[in-house]
Backbone as ProteinMPNN parsed JSONL, in Angstrom:
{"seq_chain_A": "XXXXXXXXXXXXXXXXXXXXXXXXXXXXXXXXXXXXXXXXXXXXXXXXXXXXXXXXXXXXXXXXXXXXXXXXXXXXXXXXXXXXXXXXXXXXXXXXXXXXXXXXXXXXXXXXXXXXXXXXXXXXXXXXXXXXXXXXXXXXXXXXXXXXXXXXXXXXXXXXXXXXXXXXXXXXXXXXXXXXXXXXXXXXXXXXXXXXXXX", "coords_chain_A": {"N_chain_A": [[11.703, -17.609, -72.821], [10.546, -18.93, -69.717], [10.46, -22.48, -68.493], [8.113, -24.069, -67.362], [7.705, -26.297, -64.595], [6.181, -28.868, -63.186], [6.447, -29.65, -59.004], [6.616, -32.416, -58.263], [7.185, -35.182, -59.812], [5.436, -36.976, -60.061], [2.345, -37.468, -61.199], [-0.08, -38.117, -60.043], [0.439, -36.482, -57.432], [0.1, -34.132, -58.139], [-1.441, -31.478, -57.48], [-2.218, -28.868, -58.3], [-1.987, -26.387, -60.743], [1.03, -24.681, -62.273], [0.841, -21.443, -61.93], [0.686, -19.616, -64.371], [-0.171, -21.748, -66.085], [-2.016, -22.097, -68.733], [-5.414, -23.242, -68.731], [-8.188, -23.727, -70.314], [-11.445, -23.626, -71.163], [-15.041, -22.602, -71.084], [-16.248, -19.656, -71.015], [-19.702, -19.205, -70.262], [-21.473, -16.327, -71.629], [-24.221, -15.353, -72.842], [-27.352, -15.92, -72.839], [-29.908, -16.292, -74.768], [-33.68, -17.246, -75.07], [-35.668, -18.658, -77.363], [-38.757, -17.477, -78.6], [-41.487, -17.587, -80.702], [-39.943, -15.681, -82.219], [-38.612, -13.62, -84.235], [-36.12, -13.294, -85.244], [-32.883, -14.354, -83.316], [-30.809, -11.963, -82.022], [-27.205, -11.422, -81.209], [-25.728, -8.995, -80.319], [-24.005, -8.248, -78.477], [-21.065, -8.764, -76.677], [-19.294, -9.876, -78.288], [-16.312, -9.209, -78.891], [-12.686, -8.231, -78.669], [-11.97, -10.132, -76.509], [-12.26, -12.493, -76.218], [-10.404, -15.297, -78.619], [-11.669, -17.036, -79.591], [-15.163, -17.562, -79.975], [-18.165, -19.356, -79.145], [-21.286, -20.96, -80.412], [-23.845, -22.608, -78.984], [-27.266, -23.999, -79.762], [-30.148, -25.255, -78.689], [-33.073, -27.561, -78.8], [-33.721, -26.245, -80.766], [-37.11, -24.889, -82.377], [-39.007, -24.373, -85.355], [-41.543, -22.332, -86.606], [-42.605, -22.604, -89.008], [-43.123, -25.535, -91.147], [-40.474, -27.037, -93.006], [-39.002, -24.68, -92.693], [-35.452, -23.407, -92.916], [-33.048, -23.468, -90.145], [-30.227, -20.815, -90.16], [-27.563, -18.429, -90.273], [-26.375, -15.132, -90.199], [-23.156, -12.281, -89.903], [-22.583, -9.424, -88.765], [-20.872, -6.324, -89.059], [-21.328, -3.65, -87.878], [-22.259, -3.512, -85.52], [-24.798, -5.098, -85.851], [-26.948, -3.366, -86.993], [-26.656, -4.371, -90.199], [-26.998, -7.395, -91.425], [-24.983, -8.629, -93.442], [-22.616, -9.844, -94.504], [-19.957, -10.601, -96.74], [-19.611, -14.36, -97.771], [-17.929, -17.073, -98.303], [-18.87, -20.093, -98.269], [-19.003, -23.835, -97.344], [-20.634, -27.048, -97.538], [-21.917, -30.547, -95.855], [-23.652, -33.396, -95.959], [-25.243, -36.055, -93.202], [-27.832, -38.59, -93.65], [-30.062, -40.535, -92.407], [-33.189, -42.041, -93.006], [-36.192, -43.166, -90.873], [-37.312, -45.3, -91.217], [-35.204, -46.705, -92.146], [-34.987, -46.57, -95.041], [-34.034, -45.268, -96.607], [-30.731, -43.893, -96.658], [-27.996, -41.557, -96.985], [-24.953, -39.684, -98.098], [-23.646, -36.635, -98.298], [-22.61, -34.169, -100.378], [-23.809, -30.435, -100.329], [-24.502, -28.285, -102.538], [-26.298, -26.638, -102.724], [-26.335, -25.726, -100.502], [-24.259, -24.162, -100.725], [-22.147, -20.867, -100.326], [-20.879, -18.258, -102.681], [-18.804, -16.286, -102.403], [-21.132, -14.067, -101.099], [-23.53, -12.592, -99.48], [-25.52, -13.643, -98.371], [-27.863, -14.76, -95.718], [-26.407, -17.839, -94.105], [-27.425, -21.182, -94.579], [-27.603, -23.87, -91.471], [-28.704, -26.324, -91.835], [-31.624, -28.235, -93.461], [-35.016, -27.986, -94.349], [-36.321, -28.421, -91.711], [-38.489, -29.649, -89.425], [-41.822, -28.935, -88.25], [-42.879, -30.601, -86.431], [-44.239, -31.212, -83.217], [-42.616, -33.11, -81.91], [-40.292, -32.436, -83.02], [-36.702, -31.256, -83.09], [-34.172, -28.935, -83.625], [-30.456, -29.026, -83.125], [-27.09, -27.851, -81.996], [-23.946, -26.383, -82.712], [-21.965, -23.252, -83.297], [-18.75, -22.077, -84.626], [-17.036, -19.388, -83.804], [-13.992, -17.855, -85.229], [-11.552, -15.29, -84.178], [-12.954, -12.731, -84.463], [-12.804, -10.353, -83.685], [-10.368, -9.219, -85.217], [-8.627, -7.393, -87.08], [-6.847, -7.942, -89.44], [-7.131, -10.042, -90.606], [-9.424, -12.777, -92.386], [-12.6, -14.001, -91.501], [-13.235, -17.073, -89.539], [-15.217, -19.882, -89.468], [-17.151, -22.954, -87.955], [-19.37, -25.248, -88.247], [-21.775, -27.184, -86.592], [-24.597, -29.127, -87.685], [-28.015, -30.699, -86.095], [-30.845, -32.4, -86.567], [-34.169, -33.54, -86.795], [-36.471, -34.621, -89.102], [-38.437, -36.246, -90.058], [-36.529, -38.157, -90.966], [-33.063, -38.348, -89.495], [-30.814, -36.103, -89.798], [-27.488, -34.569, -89.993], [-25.228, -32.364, -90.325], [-22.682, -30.316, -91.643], [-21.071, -27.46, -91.683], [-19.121, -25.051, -93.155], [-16.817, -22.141, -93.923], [-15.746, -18.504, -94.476], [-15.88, -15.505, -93.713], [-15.773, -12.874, -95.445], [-14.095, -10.56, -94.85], [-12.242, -8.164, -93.434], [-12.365, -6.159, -91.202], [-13.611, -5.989, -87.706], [-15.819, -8.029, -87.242], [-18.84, -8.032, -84.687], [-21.394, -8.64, -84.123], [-23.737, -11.284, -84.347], [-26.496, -12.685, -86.107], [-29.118, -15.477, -86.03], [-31.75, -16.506, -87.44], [-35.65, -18.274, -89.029], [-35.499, -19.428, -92.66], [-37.857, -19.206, -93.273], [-41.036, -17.756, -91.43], [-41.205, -17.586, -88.214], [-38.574, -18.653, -85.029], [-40.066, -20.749, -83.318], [-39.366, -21.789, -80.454], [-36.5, -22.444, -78.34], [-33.237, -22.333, -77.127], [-30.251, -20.426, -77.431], [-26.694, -20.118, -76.645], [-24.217, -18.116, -75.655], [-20.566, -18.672, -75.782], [-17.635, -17.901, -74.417], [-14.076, -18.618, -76.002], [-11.767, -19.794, -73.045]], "CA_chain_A": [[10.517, -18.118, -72.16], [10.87, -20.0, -68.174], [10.044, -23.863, -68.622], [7.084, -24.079, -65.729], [7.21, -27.85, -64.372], [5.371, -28.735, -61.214], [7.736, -29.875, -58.257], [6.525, -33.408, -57.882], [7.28, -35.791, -61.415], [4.028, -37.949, -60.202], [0.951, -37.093, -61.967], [-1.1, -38.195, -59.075], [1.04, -35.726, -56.803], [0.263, -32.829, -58.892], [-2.708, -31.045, -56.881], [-2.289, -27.658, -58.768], [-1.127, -26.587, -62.059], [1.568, -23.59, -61.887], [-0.24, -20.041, -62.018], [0.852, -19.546, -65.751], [-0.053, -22.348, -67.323], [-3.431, -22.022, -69.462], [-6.677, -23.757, -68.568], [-8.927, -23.479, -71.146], [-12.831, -23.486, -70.599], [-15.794, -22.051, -71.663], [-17.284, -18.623, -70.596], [-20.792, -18.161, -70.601], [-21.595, -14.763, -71.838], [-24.915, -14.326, -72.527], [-28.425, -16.82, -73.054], [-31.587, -16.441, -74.96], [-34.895, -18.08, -75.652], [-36.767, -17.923, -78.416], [-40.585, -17.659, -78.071], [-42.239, -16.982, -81.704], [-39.068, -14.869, -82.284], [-38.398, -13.163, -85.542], [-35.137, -13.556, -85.146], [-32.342, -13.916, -82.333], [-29.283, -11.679, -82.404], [-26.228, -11.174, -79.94], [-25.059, -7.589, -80.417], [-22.235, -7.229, -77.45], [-20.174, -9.761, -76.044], [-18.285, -10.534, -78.917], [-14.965, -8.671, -79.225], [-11.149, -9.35, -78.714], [-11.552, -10.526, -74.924], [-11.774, -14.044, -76.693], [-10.0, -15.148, -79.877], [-12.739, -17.899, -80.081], [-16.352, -17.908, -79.454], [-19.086, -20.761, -79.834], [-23.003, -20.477, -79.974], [-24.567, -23.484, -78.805], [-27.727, -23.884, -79.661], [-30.175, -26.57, -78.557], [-34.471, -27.615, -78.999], [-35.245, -24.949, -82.071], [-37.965, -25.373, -83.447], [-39.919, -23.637, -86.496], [-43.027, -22.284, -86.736], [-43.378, -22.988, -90.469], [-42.827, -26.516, -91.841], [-39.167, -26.903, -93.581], [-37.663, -23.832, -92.438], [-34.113, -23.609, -92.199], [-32.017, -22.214, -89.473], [-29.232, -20.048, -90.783], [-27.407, -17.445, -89.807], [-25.401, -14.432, -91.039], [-22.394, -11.568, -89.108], [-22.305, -8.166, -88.718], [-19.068, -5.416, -88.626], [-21.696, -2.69, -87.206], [-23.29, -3.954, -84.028], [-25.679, -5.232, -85.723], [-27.649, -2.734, -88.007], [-26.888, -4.872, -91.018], [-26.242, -8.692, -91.7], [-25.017, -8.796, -94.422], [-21.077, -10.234, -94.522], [-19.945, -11.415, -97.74], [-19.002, -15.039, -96.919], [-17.623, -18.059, -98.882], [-19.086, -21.7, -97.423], [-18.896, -25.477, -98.409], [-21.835, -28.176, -96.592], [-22.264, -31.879, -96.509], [-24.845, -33.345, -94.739], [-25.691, -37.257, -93.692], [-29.028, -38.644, -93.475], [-31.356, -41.628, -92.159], [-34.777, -42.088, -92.694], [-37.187, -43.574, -89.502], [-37.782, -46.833, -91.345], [-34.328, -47.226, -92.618], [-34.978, -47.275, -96.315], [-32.803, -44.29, -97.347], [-29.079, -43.23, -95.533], [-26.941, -40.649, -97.531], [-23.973, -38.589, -97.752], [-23.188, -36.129, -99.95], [-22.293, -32.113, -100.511], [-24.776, -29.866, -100.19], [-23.456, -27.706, -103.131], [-27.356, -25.71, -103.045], [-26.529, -24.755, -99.508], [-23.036, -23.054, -100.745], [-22.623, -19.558, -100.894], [-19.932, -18.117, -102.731], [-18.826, -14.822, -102.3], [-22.567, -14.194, -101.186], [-23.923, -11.978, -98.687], [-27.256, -13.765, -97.949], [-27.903, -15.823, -94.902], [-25.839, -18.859, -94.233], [-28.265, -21.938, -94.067], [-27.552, -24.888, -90.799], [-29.851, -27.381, -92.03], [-32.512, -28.161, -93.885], [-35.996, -28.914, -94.289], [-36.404, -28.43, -90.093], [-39.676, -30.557, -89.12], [-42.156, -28.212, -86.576], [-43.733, -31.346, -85.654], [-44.037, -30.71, -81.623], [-41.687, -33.634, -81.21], [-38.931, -32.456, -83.474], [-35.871, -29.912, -82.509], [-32.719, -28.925, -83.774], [-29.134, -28.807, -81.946], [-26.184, -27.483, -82.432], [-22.754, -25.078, -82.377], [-21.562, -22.435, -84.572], [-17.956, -21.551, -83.861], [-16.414, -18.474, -84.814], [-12.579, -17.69, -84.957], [-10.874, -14.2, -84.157], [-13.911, -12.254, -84.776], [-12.223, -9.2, -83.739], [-9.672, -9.109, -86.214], [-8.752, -6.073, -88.311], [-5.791, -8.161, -90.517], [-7.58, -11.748, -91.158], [-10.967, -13.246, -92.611], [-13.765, -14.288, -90.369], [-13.601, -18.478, -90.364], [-16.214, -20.492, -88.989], [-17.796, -24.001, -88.684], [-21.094, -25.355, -87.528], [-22.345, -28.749, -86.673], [-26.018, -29.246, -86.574], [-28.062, -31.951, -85.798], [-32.262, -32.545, -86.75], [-35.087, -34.795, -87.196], [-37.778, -34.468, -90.479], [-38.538, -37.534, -90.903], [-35.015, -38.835, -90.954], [-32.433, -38.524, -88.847], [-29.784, -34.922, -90.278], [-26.815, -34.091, -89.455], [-25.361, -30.766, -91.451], [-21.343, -29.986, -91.499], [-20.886, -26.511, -92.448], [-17.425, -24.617, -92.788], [-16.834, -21.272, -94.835], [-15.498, -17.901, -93.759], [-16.642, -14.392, -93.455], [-14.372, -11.965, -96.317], [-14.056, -9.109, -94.321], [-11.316, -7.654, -92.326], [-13.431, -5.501, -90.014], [-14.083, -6.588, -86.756], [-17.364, -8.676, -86.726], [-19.215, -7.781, -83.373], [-22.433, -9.357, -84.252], [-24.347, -12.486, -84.987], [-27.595, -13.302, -85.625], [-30.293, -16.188, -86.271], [-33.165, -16.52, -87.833], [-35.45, -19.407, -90.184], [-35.64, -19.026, -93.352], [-39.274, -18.67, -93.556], [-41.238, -17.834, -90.525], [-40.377, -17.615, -86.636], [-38.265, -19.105, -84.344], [-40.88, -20.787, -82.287], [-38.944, -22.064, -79.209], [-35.265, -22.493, -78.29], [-32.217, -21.709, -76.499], [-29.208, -20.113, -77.847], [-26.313, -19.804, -75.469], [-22.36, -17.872, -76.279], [-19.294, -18.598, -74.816], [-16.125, -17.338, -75.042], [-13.479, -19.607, -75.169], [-10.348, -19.415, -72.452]], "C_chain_A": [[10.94, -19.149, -71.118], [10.066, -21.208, -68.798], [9.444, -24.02, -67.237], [7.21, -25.831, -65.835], [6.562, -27.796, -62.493], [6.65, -29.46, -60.324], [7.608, -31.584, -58.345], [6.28, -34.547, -59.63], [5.847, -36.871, -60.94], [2.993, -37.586, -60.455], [0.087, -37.066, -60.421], [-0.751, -36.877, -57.687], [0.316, -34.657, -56.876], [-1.602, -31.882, -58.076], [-2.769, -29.687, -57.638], [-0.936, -27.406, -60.088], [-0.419, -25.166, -62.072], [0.534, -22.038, -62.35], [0.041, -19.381, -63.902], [0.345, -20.735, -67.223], [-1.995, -22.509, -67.796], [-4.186, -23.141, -69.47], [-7.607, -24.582, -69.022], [-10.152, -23.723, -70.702], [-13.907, -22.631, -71.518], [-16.533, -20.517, -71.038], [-18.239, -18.585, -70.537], [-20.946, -16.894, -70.473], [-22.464, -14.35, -71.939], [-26.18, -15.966, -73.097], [-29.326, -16.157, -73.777], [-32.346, -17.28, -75.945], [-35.499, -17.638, -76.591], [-38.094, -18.176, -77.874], [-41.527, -16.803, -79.348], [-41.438, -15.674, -81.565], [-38.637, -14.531, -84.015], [-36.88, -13.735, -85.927], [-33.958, -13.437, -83.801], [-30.89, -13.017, -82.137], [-28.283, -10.985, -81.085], [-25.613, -10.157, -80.741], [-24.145, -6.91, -79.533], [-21.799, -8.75, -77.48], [-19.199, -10.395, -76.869], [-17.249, -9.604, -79.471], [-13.152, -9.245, -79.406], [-11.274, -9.645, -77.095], [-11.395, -12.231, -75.517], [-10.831, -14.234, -78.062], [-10.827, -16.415, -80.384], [-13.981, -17.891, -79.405], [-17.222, -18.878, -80.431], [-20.356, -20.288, -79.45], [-23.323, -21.785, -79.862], [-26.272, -23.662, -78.521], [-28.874, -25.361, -79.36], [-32.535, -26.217, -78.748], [-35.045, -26.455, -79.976], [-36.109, -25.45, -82.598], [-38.856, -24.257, -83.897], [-41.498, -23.559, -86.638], [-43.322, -22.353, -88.215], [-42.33, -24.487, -90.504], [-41.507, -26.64, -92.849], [-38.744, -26.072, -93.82], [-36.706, -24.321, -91.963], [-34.066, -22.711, -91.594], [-30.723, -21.747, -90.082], [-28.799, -18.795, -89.825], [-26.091, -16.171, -90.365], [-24.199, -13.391, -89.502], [-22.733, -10.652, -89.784], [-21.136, -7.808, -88.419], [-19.928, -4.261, -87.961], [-22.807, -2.348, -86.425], [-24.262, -4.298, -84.258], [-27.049, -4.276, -86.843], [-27.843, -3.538, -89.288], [-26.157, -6.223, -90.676], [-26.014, -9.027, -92.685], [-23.152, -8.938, -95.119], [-20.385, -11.157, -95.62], [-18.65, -12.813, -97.102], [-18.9, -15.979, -98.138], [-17.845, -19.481, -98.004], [-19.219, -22.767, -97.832], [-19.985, -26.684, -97.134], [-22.019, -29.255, -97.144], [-23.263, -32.143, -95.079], [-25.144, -35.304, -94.677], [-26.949, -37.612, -93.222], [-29.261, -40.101, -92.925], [-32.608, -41.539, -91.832], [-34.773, -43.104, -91.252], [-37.221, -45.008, -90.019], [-36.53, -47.369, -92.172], [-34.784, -47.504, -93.769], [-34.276, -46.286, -97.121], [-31.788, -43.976, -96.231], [-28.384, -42.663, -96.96], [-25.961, -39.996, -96.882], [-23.484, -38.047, -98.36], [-22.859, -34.326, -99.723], [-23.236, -31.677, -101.016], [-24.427, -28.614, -101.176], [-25.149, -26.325, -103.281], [-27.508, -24.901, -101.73], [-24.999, -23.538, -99.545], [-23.218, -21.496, -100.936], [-20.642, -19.079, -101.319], [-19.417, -16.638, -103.623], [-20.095, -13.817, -102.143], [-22.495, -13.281, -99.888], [-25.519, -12.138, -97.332], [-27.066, -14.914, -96.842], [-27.398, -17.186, -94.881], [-26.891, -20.046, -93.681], [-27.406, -23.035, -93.229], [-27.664, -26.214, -90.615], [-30.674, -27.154, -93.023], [-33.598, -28.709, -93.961], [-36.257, -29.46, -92.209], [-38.324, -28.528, -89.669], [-40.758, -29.576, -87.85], [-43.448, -29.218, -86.657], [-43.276, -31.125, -84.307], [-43.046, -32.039, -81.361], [-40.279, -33.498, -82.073], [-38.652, -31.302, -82.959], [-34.561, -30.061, -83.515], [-32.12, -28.461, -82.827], [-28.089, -28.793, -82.917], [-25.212, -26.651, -82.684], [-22.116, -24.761, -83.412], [-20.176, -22.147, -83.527], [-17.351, -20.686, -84.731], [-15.221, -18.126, -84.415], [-12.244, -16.351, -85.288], [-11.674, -13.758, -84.697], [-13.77, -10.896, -84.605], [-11.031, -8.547, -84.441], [-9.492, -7.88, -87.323], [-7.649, -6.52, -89.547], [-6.418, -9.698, -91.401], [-9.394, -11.72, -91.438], [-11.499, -13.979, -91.562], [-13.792, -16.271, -90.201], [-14.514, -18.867, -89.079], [-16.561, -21.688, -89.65], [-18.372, -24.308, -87.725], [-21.168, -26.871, -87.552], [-23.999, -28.791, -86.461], [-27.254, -30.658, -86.649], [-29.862, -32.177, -85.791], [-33.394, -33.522, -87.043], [-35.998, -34.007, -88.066], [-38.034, -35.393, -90.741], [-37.439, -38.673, -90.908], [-34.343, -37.614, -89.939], [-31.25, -37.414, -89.592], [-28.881, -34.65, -89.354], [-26.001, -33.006, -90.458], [-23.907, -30.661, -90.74], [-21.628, -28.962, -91.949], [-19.427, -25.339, -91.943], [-17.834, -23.652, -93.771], [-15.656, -19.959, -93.759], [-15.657, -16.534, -94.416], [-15.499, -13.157, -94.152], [-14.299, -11.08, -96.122], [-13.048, -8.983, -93.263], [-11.533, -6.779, -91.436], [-13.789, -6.583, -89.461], [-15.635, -7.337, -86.853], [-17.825, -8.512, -85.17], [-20.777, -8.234, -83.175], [-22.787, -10.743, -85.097], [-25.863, -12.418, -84.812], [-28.042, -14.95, -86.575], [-31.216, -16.169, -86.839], [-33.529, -18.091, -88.744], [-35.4, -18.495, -91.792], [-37.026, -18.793, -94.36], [-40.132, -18.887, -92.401], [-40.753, -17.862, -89.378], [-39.585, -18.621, -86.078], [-39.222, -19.551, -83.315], [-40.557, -21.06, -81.019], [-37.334, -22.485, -79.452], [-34.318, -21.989, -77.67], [-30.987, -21.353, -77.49], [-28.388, -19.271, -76.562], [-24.668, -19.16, -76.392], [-21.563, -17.892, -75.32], [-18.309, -17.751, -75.552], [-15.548, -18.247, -74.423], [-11.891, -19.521, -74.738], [-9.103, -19.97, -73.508]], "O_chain_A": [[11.595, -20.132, -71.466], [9.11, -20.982, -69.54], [10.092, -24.089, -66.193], [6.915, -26.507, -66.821], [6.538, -27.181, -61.427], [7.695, -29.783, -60.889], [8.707, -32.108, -58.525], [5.274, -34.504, -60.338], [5.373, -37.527, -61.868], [2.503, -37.198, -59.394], [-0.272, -36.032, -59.856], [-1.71, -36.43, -57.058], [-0.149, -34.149, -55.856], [-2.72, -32.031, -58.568], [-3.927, -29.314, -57.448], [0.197, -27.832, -60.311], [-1.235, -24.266, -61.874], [-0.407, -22.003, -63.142], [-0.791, -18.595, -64.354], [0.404, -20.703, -68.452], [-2.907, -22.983, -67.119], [-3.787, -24.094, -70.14], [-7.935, -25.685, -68.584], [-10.085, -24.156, -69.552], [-13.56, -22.074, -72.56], [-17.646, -20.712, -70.551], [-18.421, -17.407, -70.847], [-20.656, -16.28, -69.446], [-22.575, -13.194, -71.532], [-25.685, -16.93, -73.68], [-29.602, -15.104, -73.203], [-32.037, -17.792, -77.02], [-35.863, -16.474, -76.757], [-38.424, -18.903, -76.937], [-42.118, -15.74, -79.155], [-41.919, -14.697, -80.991], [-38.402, -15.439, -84.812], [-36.658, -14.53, -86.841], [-34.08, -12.387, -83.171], [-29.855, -13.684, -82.132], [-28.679, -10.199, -80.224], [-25.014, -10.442, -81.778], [-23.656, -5.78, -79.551], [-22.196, -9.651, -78.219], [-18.404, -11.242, -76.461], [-17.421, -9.24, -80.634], [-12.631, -10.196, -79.988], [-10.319, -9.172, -76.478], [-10.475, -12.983, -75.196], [-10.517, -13.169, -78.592], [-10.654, -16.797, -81.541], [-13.958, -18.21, -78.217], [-17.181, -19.138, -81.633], [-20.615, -19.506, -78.536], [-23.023, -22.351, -80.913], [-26.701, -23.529, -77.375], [-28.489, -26.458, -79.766], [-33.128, -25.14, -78.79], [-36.157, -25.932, -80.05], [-35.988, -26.45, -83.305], [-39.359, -23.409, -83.16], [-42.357, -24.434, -86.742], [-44.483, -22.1, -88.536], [-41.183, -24.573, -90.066], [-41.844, -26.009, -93.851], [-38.068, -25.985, -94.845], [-36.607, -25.184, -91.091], [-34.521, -21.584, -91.789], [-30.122, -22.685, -90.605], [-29.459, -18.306, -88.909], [-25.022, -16.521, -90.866], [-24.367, -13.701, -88.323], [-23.101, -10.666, -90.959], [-20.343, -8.478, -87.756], [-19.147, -3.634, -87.246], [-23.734, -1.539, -86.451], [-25.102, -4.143, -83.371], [-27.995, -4.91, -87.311], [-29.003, -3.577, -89.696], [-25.151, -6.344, -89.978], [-26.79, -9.862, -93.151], [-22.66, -8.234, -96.0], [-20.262, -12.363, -95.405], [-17.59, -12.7, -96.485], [-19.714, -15.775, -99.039], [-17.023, -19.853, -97.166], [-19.664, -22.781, -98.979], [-19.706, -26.839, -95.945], [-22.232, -29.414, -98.346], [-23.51, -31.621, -93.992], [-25.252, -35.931, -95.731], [-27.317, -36.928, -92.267], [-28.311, -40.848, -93.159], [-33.117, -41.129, -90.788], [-33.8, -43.626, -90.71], [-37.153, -45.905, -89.178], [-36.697, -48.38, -92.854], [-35.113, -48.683, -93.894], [-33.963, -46.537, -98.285], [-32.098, -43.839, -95.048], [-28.299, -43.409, -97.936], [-25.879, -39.723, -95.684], [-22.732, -38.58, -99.176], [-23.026, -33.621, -98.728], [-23.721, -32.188, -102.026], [-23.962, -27.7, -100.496], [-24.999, -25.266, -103.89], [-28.244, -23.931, -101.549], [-24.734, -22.572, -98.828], [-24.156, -20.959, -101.526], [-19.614, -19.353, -100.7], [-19.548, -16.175, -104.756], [-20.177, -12.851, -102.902], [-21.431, -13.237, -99.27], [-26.09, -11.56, -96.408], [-26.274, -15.843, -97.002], [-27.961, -17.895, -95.716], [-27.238, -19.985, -92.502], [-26.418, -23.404, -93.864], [-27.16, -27.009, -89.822], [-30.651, -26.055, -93.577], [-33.602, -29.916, -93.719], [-36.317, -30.585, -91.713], [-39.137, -27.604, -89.669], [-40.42, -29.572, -86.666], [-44.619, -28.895, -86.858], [-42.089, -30.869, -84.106], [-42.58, -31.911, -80.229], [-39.326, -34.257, -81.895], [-39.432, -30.464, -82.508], [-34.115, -31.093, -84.017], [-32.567, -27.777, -81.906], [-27.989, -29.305, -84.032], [-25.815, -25.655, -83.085], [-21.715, -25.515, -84.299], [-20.2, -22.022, -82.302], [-17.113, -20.868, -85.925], [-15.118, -18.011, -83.194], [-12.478, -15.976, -86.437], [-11.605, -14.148, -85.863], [-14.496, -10.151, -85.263], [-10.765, -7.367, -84.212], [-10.264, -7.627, -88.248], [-7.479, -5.758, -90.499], [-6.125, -10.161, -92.504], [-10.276, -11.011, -90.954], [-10.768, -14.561, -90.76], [-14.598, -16.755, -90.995], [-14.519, -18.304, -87.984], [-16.534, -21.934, -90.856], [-18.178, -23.927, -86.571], [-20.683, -27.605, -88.412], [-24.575, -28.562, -85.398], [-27.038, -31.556, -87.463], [-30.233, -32.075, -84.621], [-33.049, -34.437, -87.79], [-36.271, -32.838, -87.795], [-37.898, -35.64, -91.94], [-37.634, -39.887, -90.854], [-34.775, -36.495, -89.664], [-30.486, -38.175, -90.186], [-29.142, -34.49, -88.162], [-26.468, -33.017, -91.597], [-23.8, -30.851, -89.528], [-22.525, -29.054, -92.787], [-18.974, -25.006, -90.848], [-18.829, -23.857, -94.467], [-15.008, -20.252, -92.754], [-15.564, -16.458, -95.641], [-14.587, -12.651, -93.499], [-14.391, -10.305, -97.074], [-13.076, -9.709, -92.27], [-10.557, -6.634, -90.7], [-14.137, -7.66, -89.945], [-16.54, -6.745, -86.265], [-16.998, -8.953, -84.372], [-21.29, -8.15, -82.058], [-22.284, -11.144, -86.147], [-26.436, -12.175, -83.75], [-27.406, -15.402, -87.526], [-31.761, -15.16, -86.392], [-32.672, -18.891, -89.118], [-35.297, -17.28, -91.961], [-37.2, -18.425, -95.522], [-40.217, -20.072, -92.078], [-39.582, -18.24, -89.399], [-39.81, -19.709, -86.607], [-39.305, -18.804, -82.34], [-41.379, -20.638, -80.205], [-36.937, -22.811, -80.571], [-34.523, -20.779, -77.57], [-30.818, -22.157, -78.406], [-28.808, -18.381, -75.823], [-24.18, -19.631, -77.419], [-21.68, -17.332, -74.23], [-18.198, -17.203, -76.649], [-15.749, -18.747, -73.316], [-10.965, -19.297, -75.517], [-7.921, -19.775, -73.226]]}, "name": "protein", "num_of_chains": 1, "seq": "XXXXXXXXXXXXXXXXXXXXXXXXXXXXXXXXXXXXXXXXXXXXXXXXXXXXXXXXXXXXXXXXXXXXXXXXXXXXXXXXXXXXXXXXXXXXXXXXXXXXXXXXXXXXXXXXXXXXXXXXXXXXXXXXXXXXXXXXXXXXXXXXXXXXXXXXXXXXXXXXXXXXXXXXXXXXXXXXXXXXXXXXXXXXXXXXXXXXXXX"}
C-alpha cells in the first residue's frame, strides 16, 4: 500500500486532500413525511453501495396518546417485518417541574431473540406541542456472513424530558433490504424520516 502525503507539511497550505484519500459524508437517499400514516417503510436504497446507513428522524408525532415509535427489518423487500433481533435499552428522564430525574435499563423494552417490533421510546405525548427526534443506525445491512447490528438514540417530551439509548442486533445473515416504522398503537400523525448512506 503507497503512503499518500500532501506536498506541503503546513496544514494551512494543504488546499486539497490527495484523490485517494476517503472523505466521509452523508448521502441523502431518500425522504418521507408522515401525514396520519400507518406506517413508514423504505423498501430500496438500502444495499451494499454503503456499509453504513442512518435514518434520521425528526417532529413525530402520534395520533394516539403514549404510543411508541419502534421499528423492525426486513430480508424480502419488505413483504414481512419480522427479523428475529436481540436488544438492550436505558433511558434518562426529567420531569417539567423537576421533581423526578432517572436512569435506569429499560429491561420491558428488551427483546430477546424476538421477532416483534423494536420499541424507540416510550409513552410519546400527541400533545400538539410535543415531537420526537432521532437516528437509527444500521451496520452492513447487506451482509450474507454477519448479524445485522444497530443503535438508536431518541429524544421526547411527555411530560418530562426522554431520552432512549437503544443497541441490539438483527440474527440473520440474509441481506436486510428493508426498514420500516410505525407506533405502537395508532398512526404516525406527522413527521419526517430521512436515509443516508454513509461515505
Amino acid at each position: 500500500m503507497a503512503l499518500l502525503t500532501a506536498n506541503n507539511q503546513s496544514m494551512t497550505a494543504i488546499t486539497a486532500l490527495p484523490s485517494a484519500v476517503a472523505k466521509g459524508g452523508l448521502v441523502l437517499l431518500e425522504t418521507q413525511t408522515a401525514s396520519s400514516s400507518d406506517a413508514i417503510s423504505f423498501t430500496s436504497n438500502i444495499d451494499s453501495t454503503y456499509k453504513e446507513y442512518i435514518f434520521k428522524f425528526t417532529n413525530i408525532h402520534p395520533a394516539t396518546n403514549s404510543a411508541n415509535l419502534s421499528f423492525n427489518m426486513s430480508i424480502d423487500a419488505g413483504s414481512n417485518y419480522n427479523v428475529t433481533k436481540t436488544t438492550t435499552s436505558f433511558r434518562s428522564v426529567q420531569t417539567e417541574d423537576a421533581t423526578t430525574t432517572a436512569l435506569g435499563y429499560r429491561s420491558d423494552y428488551d427483546l430477546a431473540q424476538a421477532t416483534g417490533f423494536q420499541p424507540l421510546g416510550d409513552a410519546n405525548s400527541n400533545d400538539n406541542d410535543s415531537a420526537l427526534a432521532g437516528e437509527l443506525y444500521l451496520f452492513n445491512p447487506s451482509s450474507t456472513t454477519f448479524v445485522k447490528h444497530f443503535t438508536a438514540v431518541t429524544s421526547h417530551i411527555a411530560g418530562q424530558a426522554k431520552e432512549y439509548f437503544t443497541a441490539g442486533y438483527g440474527n440473520t445473515t440474509s441481506a436486510v433490504d428493508a426498514i420500516q416504522f410505525k407506533m405502537s398503537s395508532g398512526n404516525i400523525d406527522a413527521g419526517t424520516f430521512k436515509l443516508y448512506g454513509v461515505t
